[in-house]
ZADO-1210 file (C-alpha; in nm, 4 decimals, padded with zeros to 6 digits):
<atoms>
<atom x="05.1652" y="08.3033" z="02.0871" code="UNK" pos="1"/>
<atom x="05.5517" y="08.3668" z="02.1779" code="UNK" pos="2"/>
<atom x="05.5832" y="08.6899" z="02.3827" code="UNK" pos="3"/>
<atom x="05.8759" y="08.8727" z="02.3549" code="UNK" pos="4"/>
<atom x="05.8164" y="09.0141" z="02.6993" code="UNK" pos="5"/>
<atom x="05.9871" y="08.6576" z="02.7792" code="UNK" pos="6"/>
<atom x="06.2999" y="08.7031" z="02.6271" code="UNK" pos="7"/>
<atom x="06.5898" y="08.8583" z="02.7924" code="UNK" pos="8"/>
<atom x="06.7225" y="09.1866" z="02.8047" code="UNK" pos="9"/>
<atom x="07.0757" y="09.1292" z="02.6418" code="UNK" pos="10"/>
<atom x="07.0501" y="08.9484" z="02.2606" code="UNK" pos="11"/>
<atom x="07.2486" y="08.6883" z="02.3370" code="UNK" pos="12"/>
<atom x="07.3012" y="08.5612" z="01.9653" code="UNK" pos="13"/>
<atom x="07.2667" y="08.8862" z="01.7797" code="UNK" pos="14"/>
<atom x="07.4018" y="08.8243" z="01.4525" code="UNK" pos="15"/>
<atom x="07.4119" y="08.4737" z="01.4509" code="UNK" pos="16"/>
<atom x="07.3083" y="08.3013" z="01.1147" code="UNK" pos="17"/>
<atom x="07.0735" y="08.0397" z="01.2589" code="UNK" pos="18"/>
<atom x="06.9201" y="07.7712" z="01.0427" code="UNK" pos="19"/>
<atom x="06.5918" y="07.5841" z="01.1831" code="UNK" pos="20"/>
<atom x="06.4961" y="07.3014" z="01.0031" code="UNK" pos="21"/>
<atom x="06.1023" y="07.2313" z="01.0068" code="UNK" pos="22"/>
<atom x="06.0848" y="07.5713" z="01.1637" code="UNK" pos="23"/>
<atom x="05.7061" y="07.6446" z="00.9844" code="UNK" pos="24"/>
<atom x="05.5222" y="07.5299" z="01.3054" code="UNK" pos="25"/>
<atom x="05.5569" y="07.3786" z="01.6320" code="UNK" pos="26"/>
<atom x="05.8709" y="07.3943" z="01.8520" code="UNK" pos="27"/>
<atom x="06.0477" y="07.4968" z="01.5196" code="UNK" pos="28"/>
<atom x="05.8514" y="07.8323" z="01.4971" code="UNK" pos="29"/>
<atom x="05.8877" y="07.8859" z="01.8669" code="UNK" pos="30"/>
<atom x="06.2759" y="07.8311" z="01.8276" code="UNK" pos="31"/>
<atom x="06.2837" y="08.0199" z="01.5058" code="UNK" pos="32"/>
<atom x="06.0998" y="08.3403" z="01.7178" code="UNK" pos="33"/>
<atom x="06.3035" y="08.2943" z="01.9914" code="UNK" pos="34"/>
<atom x="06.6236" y="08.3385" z="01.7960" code="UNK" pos="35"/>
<atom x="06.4905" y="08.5832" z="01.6429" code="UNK" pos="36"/>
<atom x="06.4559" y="08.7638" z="01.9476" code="UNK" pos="37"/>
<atom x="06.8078" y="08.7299" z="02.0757" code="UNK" pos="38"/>
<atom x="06.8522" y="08.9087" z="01.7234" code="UNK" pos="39"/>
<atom x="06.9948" y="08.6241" z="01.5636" code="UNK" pos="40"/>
<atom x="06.9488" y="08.5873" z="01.1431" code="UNK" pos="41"/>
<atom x="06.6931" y="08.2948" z="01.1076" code="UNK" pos="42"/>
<atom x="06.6872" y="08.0661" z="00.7905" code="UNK" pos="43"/>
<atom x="06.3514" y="07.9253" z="00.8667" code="UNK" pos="44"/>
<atom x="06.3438" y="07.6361" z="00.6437" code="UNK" pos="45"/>
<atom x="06.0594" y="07.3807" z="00.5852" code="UNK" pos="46"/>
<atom x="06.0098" y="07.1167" z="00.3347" code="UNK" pos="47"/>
<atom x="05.5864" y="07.1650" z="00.1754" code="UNK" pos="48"/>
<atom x="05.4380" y="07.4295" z="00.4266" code="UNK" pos="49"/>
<atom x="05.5979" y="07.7609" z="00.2447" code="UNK" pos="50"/>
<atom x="05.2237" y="07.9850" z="00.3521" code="UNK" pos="51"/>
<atom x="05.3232" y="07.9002" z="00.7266" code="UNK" pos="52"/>
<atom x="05.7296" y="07.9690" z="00.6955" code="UNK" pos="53"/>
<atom x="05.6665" y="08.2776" z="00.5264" code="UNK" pos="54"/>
<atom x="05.4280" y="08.3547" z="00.8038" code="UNK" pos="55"/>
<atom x="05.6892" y="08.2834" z="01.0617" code="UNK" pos="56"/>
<atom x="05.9061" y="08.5350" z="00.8733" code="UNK" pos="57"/>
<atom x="05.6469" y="08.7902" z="00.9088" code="UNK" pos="58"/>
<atom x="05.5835" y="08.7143" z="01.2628" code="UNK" pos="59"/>
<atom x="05.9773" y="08.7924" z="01.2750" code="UNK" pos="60"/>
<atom x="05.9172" y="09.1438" z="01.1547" code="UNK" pos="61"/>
<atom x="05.9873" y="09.3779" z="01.4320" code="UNK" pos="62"/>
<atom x="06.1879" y="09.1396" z="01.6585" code="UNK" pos="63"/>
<atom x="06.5495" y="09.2590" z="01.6838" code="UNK" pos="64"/>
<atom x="06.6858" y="08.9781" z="01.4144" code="UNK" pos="65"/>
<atom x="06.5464" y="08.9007" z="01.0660" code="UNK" pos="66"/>
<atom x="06.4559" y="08.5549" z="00.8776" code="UNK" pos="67"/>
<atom x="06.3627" y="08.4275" z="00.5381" code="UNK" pos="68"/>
<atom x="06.2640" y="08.1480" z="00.4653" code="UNK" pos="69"/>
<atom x="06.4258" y="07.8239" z="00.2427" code="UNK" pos="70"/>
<atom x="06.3025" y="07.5046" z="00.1046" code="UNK" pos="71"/>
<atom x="06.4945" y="07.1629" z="00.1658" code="UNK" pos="72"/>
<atom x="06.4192" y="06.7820" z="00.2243" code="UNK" pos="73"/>
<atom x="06.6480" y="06.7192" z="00.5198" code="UNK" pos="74"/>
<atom x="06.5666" y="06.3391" z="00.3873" code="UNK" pos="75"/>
<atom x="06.7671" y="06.4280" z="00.0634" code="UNK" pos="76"/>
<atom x="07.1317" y="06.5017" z="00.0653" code="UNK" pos="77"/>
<atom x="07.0856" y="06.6680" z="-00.2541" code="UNK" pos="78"/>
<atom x="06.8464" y="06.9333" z="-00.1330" code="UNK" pos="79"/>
<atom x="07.0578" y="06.9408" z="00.2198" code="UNK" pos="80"/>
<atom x="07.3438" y="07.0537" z="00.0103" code="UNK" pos="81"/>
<atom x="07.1013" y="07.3265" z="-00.1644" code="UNK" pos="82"/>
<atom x="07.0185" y="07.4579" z="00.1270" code="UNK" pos="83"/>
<atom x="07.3594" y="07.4916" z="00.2753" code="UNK" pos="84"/>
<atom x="07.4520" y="07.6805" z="-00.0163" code="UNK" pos="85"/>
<atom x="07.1890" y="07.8996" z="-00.0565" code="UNK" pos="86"/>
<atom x="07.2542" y="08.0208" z="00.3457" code="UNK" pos="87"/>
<atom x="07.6389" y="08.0157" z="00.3584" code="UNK" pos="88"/>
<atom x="07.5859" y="08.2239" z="-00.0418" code="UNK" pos="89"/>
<atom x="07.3417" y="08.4613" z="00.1298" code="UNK" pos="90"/>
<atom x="07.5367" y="08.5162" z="00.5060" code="UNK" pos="91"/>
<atom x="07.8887" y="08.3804" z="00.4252" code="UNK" pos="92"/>
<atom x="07.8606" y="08.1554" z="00.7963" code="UNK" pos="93"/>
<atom x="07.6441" y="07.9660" z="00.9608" code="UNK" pos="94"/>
<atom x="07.6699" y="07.9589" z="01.3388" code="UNK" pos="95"/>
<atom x="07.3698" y="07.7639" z="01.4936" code="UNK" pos="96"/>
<atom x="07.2258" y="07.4960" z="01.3375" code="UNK" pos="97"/>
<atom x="06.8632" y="07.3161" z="01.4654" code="UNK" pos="98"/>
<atom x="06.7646" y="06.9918" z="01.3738" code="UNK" pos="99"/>
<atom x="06.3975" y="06.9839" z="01.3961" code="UNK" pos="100"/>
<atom x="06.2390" y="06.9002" z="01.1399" code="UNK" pos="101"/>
<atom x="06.0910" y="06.5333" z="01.2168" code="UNK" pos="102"/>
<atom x="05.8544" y="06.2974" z="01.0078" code="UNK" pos="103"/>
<atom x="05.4573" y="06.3510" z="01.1270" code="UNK" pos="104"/>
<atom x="05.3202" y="05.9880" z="01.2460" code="UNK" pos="105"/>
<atom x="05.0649" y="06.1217" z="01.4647" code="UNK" pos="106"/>
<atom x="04.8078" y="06.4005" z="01.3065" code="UNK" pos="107"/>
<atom x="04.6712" y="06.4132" z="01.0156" code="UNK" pos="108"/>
<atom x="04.8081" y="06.1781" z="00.6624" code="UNK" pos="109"/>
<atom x="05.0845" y="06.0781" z="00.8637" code="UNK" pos="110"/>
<atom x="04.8328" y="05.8981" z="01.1695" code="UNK" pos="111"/>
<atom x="04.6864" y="05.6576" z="00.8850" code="UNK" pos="112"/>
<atom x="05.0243" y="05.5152" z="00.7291" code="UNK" pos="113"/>
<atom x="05.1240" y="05.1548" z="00.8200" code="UNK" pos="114"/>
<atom x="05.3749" y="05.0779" z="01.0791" code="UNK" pos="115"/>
<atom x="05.6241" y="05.0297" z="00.8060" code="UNK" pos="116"/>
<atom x="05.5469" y="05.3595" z="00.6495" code="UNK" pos="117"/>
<atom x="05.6358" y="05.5373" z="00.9791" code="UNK" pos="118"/>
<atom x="05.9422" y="05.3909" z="01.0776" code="UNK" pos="119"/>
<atom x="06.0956" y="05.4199" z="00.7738" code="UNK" pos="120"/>
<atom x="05.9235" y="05.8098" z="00.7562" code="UNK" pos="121"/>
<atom x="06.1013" y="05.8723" z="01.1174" code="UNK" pos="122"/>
<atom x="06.4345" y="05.6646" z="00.9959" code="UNK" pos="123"/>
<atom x="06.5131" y="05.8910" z="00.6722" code="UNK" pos="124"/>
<atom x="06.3490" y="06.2585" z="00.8300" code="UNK" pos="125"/>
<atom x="06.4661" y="06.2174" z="01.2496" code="UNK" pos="126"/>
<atom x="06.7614" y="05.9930" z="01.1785" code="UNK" pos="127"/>
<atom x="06.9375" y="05.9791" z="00.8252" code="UNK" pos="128"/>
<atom x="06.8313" y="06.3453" z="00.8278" code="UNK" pos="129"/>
<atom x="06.9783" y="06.4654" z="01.1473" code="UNK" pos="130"/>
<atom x="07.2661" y="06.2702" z="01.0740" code="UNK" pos="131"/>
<atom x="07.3462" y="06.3864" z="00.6926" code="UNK" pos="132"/>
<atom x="07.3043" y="06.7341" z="00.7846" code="UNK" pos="133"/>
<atom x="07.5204" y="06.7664" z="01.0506" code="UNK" pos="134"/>
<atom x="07.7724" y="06.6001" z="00.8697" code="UNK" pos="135"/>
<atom x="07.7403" y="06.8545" z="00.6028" code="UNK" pos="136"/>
<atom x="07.7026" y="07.1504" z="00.8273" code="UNK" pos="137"/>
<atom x="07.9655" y="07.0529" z="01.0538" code="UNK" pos="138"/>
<atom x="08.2413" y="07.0409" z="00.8006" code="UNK" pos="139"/>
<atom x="08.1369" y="07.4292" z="00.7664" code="UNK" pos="140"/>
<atom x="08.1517" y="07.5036" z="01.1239" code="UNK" pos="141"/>
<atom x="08.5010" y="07.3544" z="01.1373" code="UNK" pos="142"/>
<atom x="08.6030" y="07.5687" z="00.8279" code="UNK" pos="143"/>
<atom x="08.4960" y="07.8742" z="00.9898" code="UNK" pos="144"/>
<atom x="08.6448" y="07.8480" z="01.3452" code="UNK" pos="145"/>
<atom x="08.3544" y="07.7231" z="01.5444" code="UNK" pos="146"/>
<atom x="07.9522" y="07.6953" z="01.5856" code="UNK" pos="147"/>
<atom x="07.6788" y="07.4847" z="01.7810" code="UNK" pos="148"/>
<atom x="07.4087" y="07.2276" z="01.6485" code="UNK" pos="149"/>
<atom x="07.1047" y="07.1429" z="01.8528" code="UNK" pos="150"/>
<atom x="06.9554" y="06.7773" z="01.7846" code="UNK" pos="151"/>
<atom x="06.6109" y="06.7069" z="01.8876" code="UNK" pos="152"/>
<atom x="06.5602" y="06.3840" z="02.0353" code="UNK" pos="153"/>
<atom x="06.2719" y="06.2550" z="02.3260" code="UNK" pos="154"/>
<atom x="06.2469" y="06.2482" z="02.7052" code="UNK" pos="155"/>
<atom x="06.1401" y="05.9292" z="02.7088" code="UNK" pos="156"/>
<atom x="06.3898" y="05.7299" z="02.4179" code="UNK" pos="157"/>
<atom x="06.6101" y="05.5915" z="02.6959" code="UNK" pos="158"/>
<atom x="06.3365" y="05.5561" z="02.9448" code="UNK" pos="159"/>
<atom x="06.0937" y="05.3922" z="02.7147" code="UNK" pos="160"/>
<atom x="05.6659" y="05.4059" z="02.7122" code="UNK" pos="161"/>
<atom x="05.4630" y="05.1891" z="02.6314" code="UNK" pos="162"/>
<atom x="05.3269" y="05.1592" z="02.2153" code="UNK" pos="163"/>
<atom x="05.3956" y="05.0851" z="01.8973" code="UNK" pos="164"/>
<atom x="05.4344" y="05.4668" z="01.7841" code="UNK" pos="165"/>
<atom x="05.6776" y="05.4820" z="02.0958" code="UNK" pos="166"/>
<atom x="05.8879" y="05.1746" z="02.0135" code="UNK" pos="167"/>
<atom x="05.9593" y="05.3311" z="01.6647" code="UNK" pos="168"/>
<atom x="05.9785" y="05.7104" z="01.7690" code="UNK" pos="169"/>
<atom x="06.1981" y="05.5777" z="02.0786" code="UNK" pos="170"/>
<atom x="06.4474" y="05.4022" z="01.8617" code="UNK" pos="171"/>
<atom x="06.5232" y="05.6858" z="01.6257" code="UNK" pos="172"/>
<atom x="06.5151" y="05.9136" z="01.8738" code="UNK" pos="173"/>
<atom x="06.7898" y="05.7328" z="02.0814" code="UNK" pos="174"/>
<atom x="06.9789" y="05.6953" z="01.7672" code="UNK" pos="175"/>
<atom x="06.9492" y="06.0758" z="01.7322" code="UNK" pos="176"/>
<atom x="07.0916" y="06.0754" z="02.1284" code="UNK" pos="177"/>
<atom x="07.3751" y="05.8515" z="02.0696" code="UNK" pos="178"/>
<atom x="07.4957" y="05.9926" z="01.7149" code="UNK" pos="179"/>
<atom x="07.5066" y="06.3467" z="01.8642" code="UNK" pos="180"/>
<atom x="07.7476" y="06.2157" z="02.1921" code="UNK" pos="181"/>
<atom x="07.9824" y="06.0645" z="01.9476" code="UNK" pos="182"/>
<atom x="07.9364" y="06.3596" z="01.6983" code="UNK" pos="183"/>
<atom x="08.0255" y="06.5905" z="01.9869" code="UNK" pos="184"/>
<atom x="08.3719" y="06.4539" z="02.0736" code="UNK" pos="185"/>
<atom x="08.4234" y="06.4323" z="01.7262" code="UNK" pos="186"/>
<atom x="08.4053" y="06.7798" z="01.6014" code="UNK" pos="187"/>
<atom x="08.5249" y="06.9638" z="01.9602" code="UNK" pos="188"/>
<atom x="08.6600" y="07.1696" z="02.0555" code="UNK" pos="189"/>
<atom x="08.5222" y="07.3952" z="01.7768" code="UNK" pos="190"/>
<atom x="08.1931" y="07.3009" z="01.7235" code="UNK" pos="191"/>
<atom x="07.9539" y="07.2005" z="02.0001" code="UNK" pos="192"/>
<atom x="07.6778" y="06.9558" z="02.0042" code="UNK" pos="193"/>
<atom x="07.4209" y="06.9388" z="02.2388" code="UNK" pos="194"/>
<atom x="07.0432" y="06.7390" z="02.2396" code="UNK" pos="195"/>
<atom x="06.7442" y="06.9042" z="02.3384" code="UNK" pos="196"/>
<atom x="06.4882" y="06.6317" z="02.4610" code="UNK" pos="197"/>
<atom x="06.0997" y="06.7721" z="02.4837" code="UNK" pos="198"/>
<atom x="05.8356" y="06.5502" z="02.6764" code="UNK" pos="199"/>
<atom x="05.4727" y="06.6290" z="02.6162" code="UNK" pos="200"/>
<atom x="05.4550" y="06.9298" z="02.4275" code="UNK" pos="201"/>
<atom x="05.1100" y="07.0923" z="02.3516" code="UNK" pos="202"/>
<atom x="05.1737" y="07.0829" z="01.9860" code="UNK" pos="203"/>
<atom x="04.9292" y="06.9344" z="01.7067" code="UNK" pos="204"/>
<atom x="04.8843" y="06.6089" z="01.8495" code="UNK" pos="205"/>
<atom x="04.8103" y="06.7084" z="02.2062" code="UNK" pos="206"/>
<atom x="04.5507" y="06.9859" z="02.1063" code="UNK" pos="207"/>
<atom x="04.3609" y="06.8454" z="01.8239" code="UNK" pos="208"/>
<atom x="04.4968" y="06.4886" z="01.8203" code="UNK" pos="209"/>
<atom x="04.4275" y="06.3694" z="02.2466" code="UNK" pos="210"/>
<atom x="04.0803" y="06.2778" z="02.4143" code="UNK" pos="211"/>
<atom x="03.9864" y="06.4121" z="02.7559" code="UNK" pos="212"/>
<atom x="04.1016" y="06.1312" z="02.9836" code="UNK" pos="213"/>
<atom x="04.4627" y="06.0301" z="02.7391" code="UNK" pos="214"/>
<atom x="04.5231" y="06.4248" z="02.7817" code="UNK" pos="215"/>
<atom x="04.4685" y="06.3715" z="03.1857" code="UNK" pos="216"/>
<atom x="04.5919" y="06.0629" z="03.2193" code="UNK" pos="217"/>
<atom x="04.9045" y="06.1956" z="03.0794" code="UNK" pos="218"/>
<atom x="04.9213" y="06.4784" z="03.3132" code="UNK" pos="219"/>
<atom x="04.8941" y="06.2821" z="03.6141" code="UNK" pos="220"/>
<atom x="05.2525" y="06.1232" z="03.5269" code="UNK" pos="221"/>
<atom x="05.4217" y="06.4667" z="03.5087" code="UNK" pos="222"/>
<atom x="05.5301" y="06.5869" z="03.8314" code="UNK" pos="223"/>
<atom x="05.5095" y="06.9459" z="03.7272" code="UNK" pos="224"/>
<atom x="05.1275" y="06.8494" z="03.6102" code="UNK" pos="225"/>
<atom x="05.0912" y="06.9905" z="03.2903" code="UNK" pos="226"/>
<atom x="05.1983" y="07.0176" z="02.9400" code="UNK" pos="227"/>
<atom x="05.5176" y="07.1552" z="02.8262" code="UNK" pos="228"/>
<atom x="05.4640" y="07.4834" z="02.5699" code="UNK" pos="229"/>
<atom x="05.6857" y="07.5231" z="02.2717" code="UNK" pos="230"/>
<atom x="05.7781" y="07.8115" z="02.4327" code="UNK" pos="231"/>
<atom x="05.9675" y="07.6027" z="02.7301" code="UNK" pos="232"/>
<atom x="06.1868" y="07.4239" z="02.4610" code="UNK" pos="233"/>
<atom x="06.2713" y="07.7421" z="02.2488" code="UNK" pos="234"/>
<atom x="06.4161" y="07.8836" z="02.5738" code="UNK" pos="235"/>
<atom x="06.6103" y="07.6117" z="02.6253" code="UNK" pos="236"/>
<atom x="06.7330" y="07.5545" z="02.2740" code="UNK" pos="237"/>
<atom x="06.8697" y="07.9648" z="02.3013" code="UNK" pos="238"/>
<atom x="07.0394" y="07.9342" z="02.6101" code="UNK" pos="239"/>
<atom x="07.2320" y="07.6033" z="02.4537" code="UNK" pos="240"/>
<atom x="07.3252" y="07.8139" z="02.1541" code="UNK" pos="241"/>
<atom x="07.4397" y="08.0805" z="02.3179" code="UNK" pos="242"/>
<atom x="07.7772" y="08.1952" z="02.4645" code="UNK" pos="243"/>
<atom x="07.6342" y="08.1430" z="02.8208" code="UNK" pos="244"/>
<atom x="07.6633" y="07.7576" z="02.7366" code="UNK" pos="245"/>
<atom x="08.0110" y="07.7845" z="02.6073" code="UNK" pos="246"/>
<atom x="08.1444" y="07.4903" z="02.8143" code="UNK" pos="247"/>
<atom x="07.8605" y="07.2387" z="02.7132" code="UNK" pos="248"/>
<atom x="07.8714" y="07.0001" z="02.4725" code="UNK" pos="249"/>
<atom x="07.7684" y="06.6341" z="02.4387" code="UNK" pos="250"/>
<atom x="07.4903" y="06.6931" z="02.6619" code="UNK" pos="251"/>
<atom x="07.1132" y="06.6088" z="02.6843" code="UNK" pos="252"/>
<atom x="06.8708" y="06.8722" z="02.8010" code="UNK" pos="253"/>
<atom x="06.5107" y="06.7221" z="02.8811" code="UNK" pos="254"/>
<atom x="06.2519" y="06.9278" z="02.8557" code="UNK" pos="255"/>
<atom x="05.9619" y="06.7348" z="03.0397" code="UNK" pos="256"/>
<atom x="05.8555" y="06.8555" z="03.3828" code="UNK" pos="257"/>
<atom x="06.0463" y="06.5879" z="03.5158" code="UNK" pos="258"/>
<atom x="05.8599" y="06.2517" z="03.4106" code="UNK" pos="259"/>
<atom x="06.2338" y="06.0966" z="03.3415" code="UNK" pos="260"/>
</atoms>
């Protein structure tokens, strides 16, 4: 559970219209709370999952900022394009922009598609998504003066690991990495573009998804010896979208208790 006990005592993007994208769960709710509590506005957006967005909206309730939460496909430029109007219609801006959301090939429906199926799931959600909608959103950001996108990439794309899962989620990932360094110099100096890069995260697939000895084995390789929380990359992704961070762009945070 986030605690807002962790946050900081200035609200260092109060006011700031802040879209997450696949914000229902995961590092996307923890981003979407953290936000939240630097009183930021928070589209929380998600693609089939409304119970849980609507539940991060609640959880918003009582944090300095507010939230509601929208429905796109970030793999469909026509619902992309919905959901940038129905924020810039609602707040008029948008100032930070996350791009989370990511195709699941690990828990659940998603573990049990081919190979095939999951690269081209991770191509047209991680990739062609990340990629269409900041194109669209940063043609807004220039418009209006200035504003920051977050891409979400992996530790480990550069570095590689071992797998087929890797191999595919490595390659998009890096993709993600590149396009965002190029993106950067394109659209400075008034919008900045910076890459967030979690390791192990105890999300879905490490809790309910990992046996005993992967889990340890796992461990072992991180020299701060354990898992990173959601928590560790929502702090991160706040301090890059904030003013504190005003002379960063192009850059790639990792988030991985230092196992690259």
């Amino acid at each position: 559970m986030f605690s807002v006990a962790i946050l900081y005592a200035m609200s260092r993007l109060e006011d700031k219209v802040t879209v997450i994208t696949g914000a229902s769960s995961g590092i996307g709710r923890a981003i979407a709370l953290a936000c939240a509590g630097e009183g930021a506005q928070v589209v929380v957006n998600y693609n089939r999952s409304r119970g849980r967005a609507q539940d991060v909206v609640r959880e918003i309730k009582g944090l300095p900022g507010q939230a509601v939460a929208i429905q796109a496909d970030v793999a469909d430029q026509d619902s992309v394009n919905s959901l940038l109007e129905k924020v810039t219609t609602r707040f008029g801006r948008i100032d930070v922009w996350v791009n989370n959301a990511g195709a699941d090939i690990l828990t659940g429906s998603g573990a049990e598609l081919t190979d095939r199926e999951k690269l081209s799931g991770l191509i047209d959600v991680d990739l062609r998504g990340t990629i269409q909608c900041c194109w669209s959103v940063a043609e807004i950001m220039q418009r209006q003066g200035g504003g920051v996108i977050l891409n979400m990439s992996w530790d480990q794309a550069i570095h590689g690991y071992q797998g087929t899962n890797p191999q595919m989620f490595s390659a998009v990932k890096a993709g993600v990495t590149a396009f965002s360094r190029s993106l950067a110099r394109t659209v400075a100096p008034a919008v900045r573009v910076n890459v967030l890069a979690p390791g192990w995260i105890a999300t879905a697939f490490a809790n309910d998804v990992m046996d005993e000895e992967y889990y340890s084995e796992r461990i072992a390789e991180i020299p701060l010896k354990r898992f990173g929380t959601p928590d560790d990359v929502a702090r991160a992704a706040v301090f890059l979208a904030s003013d504190e961070a005003s002379y960063i762009t192009g850059a790639v945070l990792n988030i991985g208790g230092g196992i690259v």
